[in-house]
N, C-alpha and C positions, 0 to 999 in steps of 0.2 A: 729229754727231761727238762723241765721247768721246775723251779723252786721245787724238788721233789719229787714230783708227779710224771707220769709219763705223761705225755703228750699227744704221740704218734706211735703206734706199730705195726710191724708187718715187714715183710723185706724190703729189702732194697729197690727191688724193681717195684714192689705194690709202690712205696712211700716217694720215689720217684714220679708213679703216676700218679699221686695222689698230689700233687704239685702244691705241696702244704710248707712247713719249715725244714722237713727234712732237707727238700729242695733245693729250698733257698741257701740252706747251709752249703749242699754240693756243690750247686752251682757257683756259689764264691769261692770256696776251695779248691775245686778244680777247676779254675778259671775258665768257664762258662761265663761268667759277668765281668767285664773289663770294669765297670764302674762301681765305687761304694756305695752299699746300701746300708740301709738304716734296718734295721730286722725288728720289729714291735711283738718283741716277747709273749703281749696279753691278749696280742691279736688271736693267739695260735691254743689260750687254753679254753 
C-alpha cells in the first residue's frame, strides 16, 4: 500500500515475479541487497 491505495497484489510468488516494489522490499529485508537503496514510492503507483 501507498498513501492508501493498494499498489501491488497477488502472492508472494506472483509479486516476487512481478519484480515490482514488493521485491524491492524483500529483497532488502531479507538481505538480498547488501547495499542501501533509495525506493521511489511514485515510481510504483
Amino acid at each position: 500500500m501507498d498513501k492508501g491505495k493498494i499498489i501491488e497484489t497477488g502472492t508472494h510468488q506472483q509479486l516476487i515475479q512481478a519484480n515490482g516494489f514488493y521485491k524491492e522490499l524483500w529483497d532488502t529485508q531479507s538481505g538480498h541487497r547488501q547495499q542501501s537503496i533509495n525506493l521511489n514510492w511514485e515510481e510504483y503507483i
